[in-house]
FILUM-772545 format. One record per residue: x, y negated, z of N, C-alpha, C, O in turn; residue in three letters; residue number from 1. Coordinates in nm, 3 decimals, padded with zeros to 5 digits. Each point is the difference from the previous one (the first is absolute). Example, Ala and Ser with C-alpha at 12.3 -4.5 7.8 and 13.67 -1.06 7.14 Angstrom:
2
NODE      nX      nY      nZ     caX     caY     caZ      cX      cY      cZ      oX      oY      oZ residuo num
NODE  01.319  00.569  00.780 -00.089 -00.119  00.000  00.090 -00.120  00.000  00.104  00.002  00.066     ALA   1
NODE -00.139 -00.107 -00.138  00.082 -00.119  00.006 -00.077 -00.109  00.073  00.051 -00.111  00.017     SER   2
END
This chain:
151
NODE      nX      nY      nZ     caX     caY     caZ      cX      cY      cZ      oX      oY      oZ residuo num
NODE  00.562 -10.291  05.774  00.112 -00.082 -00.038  00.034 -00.101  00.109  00.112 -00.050  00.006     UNK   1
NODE -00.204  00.021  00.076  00.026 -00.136  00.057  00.037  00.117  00.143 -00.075 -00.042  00.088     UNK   2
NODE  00.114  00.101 -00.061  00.063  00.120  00.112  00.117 -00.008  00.000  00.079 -00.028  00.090     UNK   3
NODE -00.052  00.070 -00.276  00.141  00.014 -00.009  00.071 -00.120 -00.007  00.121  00.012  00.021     UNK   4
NODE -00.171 -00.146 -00.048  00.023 -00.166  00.009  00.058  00.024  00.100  00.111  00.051 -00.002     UNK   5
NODE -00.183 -00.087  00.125  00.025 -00.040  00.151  00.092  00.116  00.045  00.095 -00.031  00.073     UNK   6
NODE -00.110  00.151 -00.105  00.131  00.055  00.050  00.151 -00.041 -00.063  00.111  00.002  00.053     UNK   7
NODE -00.156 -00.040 -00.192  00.128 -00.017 -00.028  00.079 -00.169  00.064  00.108 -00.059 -00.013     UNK   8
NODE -00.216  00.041  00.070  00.052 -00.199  00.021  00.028  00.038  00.170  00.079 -00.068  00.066     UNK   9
NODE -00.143  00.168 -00.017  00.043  00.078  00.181  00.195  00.060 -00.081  00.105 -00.042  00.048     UNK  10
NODE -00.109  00.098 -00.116  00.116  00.054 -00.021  00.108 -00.103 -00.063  00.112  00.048 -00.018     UNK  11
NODE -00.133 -00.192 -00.021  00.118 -00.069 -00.039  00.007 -00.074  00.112  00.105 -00.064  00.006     UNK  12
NODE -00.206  00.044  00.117  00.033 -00.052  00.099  00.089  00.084  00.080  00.089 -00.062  00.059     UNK  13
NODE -00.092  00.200 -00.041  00.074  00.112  00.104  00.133 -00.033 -00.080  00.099 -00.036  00.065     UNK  14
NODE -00.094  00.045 -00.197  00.148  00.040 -00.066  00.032 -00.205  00.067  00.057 -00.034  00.104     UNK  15
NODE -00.091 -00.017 -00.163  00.077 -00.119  00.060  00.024 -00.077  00.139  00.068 -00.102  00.016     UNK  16
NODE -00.148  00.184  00.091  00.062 -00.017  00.133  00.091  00.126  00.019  00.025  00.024  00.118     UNK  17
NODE  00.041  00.079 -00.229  00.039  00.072  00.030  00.150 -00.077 -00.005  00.084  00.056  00.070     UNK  18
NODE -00.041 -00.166 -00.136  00.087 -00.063 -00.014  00.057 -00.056  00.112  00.110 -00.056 -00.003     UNK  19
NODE -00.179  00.068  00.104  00.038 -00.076  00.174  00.025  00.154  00.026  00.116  00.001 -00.040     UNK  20
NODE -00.133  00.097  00.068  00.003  00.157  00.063  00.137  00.060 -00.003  00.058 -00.002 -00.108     UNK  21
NODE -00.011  00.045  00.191  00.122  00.116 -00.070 -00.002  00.064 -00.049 -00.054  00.102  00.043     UNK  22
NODE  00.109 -00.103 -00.170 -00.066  00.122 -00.078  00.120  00.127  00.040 -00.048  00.104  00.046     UNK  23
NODE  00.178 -00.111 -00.060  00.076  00.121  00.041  00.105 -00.052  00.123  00.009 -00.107  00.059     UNK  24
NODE  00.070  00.242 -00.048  00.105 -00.023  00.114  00.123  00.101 -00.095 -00.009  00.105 -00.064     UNK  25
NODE  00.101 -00.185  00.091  00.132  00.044 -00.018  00.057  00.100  00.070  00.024 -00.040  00.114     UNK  26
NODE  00.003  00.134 -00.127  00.050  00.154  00.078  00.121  00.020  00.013  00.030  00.098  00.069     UNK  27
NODE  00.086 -00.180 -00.129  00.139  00.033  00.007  00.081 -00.149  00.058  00.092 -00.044 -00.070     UNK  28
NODE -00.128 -00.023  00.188  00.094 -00.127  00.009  00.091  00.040  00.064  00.003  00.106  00.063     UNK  29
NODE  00.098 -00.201 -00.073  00.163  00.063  00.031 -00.018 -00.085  00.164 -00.072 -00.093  00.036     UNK  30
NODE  00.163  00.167  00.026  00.033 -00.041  00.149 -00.004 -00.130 -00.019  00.001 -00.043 -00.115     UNK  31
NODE -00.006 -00.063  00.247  00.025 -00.115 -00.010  00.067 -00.011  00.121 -00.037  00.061  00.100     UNK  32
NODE  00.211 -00.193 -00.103  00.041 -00.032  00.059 -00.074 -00.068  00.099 -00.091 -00.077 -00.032     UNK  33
NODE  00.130  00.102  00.176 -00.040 -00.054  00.119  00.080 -00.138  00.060 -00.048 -00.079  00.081     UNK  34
NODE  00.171  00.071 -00.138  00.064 -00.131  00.022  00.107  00.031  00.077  00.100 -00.064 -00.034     UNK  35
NODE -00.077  00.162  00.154  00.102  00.013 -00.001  00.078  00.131  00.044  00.059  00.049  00.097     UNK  36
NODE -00.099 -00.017 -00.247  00.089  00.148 -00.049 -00.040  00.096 -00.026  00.065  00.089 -00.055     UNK  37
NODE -00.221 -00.078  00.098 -00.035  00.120 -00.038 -00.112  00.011 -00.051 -00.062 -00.105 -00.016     UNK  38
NODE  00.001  00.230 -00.025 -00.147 -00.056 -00.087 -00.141  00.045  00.102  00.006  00.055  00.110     UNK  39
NODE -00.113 -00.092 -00.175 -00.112  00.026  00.038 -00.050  00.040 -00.036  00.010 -00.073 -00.099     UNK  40
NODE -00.126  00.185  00.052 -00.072  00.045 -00.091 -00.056 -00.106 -00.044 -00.014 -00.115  00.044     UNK  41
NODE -00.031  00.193 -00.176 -00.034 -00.056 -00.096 -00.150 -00.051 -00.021 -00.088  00.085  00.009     UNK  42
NODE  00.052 -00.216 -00.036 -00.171 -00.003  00.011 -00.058 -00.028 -00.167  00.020 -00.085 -00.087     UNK  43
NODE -00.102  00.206  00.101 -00.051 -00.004 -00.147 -00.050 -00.128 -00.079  00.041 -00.101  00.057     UNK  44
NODE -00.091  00.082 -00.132 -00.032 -00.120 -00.055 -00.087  00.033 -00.091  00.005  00.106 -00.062     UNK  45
NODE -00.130 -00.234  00.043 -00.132  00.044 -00.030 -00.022 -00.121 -00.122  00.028 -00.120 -00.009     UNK  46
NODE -00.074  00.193 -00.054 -00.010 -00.101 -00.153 -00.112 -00.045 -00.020 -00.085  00.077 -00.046     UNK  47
NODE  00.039 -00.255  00.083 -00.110 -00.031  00.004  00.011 -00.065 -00.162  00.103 -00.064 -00.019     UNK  48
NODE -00.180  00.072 -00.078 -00.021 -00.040 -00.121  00.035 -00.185  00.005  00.085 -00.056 -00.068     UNK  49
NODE -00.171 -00.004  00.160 -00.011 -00.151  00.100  00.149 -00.084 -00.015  00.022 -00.114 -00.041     UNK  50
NODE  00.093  00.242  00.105  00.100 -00.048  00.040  00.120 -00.019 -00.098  00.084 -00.090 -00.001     UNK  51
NODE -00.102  00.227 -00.102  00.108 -00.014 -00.066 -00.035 -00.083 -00.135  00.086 -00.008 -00.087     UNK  52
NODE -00.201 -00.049  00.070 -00.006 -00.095 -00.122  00.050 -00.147  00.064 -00.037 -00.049  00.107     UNK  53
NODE  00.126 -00.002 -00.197  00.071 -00.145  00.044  00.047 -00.070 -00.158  00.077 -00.092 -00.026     UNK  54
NODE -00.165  00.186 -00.070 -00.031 -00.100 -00.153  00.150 -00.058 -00.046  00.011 -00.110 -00.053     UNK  55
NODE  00.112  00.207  00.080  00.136  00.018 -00.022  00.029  00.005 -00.168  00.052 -00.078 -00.079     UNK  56
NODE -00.120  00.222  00.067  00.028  00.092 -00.117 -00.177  00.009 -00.064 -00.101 -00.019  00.068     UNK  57
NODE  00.105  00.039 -00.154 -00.141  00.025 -00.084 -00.038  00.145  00.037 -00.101  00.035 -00.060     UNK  58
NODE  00.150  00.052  00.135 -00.023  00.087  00.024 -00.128  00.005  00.140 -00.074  00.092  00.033     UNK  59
NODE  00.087 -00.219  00.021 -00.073 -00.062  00.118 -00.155 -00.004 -00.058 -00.107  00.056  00.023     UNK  60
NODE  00.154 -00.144 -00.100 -00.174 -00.023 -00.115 -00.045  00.134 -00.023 -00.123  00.005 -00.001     UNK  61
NODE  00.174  00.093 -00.017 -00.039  00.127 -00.047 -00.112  00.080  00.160 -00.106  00.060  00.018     UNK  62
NODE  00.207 -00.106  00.049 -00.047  00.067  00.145 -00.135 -00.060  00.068 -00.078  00.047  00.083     UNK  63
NODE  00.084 -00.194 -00.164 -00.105 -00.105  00.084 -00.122  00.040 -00.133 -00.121 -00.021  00.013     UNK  64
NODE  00.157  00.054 -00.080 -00.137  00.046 -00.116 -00.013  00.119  00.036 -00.116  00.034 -00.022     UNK  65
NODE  00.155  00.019  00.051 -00.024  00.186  00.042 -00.173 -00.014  00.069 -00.106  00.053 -00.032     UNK  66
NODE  00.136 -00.128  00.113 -00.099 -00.047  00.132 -00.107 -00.057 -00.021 -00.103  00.006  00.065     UNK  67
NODE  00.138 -00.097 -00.211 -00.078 -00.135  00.039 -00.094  00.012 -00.177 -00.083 -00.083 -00.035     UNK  68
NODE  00.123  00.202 -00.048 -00.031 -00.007 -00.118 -00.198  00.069  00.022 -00.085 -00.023 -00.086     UNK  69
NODE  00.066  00.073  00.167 -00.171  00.076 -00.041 -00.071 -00.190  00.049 -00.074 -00.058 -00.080     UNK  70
NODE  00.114 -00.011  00.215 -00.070 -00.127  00.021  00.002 -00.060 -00.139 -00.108 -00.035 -00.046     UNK  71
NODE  00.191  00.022 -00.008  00.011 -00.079 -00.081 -00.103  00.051 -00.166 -00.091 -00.078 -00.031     UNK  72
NODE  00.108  00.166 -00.034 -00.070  00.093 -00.113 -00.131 -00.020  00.055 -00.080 -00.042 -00.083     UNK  73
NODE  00.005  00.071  00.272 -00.127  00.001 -00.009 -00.025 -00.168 -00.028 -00.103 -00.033 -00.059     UNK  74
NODE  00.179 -00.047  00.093 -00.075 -00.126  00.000  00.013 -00.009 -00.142 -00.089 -00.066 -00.054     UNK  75
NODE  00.165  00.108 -00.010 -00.040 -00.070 -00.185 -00.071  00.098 -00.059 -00.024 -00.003 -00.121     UNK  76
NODE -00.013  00.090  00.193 -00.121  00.088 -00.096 -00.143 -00.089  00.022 -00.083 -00.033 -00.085     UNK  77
NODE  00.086  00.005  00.246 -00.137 -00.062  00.022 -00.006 -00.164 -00.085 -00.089 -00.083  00.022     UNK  78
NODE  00.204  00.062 -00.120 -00.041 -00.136 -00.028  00.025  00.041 -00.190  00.036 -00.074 -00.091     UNK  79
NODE -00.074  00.221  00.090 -00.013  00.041 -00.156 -00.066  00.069 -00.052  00.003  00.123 -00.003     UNK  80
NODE -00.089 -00.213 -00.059 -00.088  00.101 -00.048 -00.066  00.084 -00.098 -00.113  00.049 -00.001     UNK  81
NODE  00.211 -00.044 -00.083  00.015  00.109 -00.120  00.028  00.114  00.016  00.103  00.028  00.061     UNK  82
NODE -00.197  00.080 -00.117 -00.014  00.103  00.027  00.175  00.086 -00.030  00.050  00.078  00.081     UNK  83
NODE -00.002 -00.108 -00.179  00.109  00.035 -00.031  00.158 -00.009  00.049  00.101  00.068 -00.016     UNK  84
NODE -00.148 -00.222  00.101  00.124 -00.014  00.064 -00.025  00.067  00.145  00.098  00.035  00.066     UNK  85
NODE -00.220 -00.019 -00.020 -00.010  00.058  00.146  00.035  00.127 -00.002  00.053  00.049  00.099     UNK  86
NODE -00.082  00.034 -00.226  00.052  00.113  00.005  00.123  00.037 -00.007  00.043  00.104  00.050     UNK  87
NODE  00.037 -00.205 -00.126  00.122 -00.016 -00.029  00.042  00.001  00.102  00.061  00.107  00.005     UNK  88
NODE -00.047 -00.172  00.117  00.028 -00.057  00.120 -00.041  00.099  00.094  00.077  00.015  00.095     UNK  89
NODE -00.211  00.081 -00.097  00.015  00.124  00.044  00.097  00.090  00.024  00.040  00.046  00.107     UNK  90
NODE  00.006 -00.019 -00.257  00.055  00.112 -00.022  00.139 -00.052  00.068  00.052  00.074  00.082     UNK  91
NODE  00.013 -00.207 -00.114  00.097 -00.070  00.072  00.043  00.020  00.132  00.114  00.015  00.046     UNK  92
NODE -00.259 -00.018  00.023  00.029  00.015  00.141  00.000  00.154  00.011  00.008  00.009  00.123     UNK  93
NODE -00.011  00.099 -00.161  00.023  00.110  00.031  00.133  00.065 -00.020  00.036  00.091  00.075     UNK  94
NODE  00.053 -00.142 -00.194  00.107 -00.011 -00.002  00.060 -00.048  00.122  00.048  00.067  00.091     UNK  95
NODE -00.062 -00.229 -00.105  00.129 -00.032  00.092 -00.068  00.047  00.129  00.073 -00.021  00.097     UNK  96
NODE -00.195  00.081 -00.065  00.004  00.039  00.168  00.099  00.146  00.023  00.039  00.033  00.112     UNK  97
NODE  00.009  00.079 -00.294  00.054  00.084  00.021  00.151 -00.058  00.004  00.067  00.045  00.092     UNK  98
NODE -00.013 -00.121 -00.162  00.135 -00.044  00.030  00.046 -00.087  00.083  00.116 -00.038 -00.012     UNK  99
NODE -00.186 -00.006  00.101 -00.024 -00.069  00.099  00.001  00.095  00.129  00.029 -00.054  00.107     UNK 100
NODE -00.053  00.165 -00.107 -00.009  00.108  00.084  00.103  00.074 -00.041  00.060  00.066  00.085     UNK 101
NODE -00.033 -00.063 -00.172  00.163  00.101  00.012  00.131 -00.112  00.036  00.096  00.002  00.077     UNK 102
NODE -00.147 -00.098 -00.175  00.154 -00.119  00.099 -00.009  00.047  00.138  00.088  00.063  00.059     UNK 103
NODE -00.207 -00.100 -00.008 -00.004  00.034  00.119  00.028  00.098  00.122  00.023 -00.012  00.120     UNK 104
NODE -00.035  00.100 -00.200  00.097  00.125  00.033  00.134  00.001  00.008  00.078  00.005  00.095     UNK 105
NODE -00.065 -00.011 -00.204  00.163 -00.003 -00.010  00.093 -00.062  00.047  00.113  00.045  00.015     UNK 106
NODE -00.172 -00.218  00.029  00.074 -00.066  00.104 -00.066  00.049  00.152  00.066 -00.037  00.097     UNK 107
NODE -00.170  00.105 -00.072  00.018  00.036  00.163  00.056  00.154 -00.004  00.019  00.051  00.111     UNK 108
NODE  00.009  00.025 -00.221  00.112  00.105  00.006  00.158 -00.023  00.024  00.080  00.073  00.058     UNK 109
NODE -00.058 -00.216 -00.132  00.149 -00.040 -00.006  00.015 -00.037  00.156  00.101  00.041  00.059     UNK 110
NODE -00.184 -00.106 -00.001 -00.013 -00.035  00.137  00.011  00.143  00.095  00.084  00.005  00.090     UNK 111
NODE -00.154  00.081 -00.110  00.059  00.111  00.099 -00.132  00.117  00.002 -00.025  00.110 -00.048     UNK 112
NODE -00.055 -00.233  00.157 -00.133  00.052  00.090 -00.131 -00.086 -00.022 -00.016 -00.122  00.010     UNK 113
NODE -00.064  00.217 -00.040 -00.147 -00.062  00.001  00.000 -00.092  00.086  00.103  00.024  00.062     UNK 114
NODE -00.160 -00.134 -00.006 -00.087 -00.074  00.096 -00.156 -00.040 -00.022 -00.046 -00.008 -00.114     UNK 115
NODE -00.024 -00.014  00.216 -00.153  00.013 -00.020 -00.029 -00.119 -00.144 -00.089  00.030 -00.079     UNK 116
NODE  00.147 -00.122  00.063 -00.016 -00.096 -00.088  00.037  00.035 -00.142 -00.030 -00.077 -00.090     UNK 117
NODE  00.099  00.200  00.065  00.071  00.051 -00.119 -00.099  00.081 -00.038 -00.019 -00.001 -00.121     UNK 118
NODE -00.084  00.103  00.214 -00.074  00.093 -00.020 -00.168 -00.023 -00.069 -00.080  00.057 -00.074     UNK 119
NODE  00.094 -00.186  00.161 -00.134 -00.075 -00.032  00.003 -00.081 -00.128 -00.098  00.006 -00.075     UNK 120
NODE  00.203 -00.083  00.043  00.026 -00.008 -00.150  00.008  00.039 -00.131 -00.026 -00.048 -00.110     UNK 121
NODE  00.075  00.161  00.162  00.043  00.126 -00.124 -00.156  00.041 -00.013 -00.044  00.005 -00.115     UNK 122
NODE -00.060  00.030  00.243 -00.094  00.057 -00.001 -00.115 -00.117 -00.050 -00.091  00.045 -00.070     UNK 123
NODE  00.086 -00.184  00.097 -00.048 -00.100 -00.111  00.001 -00.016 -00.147 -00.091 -00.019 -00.081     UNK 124
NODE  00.228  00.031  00.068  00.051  00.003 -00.164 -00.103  00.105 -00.093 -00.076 -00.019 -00.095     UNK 125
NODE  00.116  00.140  00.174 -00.084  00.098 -00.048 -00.174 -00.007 -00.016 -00.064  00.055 -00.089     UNK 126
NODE  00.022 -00.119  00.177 -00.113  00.051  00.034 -00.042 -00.126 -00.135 -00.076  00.025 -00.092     UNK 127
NODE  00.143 -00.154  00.111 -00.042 -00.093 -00.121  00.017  00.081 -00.149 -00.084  00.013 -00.090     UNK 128
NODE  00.180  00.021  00.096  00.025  00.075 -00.139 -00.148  00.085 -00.051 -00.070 -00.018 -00.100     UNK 129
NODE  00.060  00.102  00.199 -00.091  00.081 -00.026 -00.193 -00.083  00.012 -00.101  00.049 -00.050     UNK 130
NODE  00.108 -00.154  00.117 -00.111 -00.101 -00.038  00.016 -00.041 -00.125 -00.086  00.029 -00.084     UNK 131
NODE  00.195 -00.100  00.051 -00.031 -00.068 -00.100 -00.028  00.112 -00.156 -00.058 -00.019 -00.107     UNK 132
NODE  00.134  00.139  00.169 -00.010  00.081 -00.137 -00.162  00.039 -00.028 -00.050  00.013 -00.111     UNK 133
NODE -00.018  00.003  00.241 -00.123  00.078  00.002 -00.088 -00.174 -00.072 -00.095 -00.007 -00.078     UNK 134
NODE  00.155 -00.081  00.127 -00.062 -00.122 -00.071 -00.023 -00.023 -00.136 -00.105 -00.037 -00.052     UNK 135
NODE  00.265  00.074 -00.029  00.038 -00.016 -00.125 -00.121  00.128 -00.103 -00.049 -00.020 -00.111     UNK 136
NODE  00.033  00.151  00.209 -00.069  00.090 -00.051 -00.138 -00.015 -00.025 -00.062  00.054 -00.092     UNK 137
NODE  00.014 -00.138  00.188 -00.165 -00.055 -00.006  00.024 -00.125 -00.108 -00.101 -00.038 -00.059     UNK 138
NODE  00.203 -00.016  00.036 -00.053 -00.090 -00.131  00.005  00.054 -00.103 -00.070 -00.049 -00.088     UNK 139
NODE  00.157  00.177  00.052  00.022  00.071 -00.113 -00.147  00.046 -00.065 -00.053  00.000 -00.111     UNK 140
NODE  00.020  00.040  00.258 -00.171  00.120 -00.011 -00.108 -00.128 -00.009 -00.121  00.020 -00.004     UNK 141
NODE  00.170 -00.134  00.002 -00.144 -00.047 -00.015 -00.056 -00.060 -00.140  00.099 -00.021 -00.070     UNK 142
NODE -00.195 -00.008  00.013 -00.061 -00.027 -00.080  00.094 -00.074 -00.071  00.084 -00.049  00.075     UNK 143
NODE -00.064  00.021 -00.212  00.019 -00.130 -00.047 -00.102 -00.086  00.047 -00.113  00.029  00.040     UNK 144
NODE  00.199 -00.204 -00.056 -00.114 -00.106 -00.021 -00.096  00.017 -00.138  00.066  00.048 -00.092     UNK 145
NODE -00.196 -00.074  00.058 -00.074  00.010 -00.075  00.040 -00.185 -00.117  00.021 -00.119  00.024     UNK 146
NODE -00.031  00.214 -00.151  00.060 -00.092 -00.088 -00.148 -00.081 -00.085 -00.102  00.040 -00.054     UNK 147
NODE  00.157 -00.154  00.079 -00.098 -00.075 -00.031 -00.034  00.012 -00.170  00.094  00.005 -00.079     UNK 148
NODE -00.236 -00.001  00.035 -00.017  00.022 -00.131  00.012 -00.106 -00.097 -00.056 -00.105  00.033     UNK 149
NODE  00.120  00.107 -00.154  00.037 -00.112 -00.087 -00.138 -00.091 -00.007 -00.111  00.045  00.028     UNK 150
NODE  00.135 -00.177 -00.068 -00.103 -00.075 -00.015 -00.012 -00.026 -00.114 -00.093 -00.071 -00.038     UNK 151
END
């Protein structure tokens, strides 16, 4: 158990410096004027997660939790300690590491092109998902707590 811990606290650190990384590149930009008269090709443009949050639209918050939600779940598991809510909070984090990984997709698909920062994310998301599930499965399989006998 304490394997799958530390990998999973290595993997909310990768997913949240993945937030500085490029995650995709744009494949279709239109010519750009040169100033006088004619155009220049076109220079792709690279979607750093970093750049386009500016806390505008609530849709920003969405993008800055994408990143920042496994740091956050491990630190309130380590300050809970009921058997019921950790599991709870297990199973939690295996979810949002799967919808957290398809957002993720889907905005570096709308974007165009993979970039190394998009690949390594998507491939974090996952790999948490699949920790935390193998986590959620070892609390299922383990013992009950032993019930104390009436007095």
């Amino acid at each position: 158990m304490q394997v799958i811990e530390w990998g999973k606290r290595l993997l909310a650190i990768v997913i949240m410096v993945c937030f500085f990384l490029p995650l995709s590149e744009c494949s279709s930009s239109l010519p750009e004027s040169d100033g006088k008269g004619g155009t220049r090709a076109a220079t792709p443009k690279v979607f750093v997660a970093a750049h386009e949050v500016r806390f505008a639209h609530w849709g920003d918050a969405v993008v800055l939790a994408v990143f920042t939600w496994p740091v956050l779940l491990i630190a309130l598991r380590a300050r809970i300690k009921a058997r019921a809510w950790r599991m709870a909070l297990t199973v939690a984090e295996a979810l949002l590491a799967v919808l957290s990984g398809i957002y993720l997709m889907q905005v570096i698909e709308l974007w165009g092109h993979y970039r190394y920062g998009g690949v390594i994310v998507v491939t974090a998301c996952a790999l948490y998902a699949l920790a935390a599930l193998a986590e959620s499965i070892g609390w299922w399989r383990r013992p009950p707590l032993p019930v104390p006998p009436p007095a």
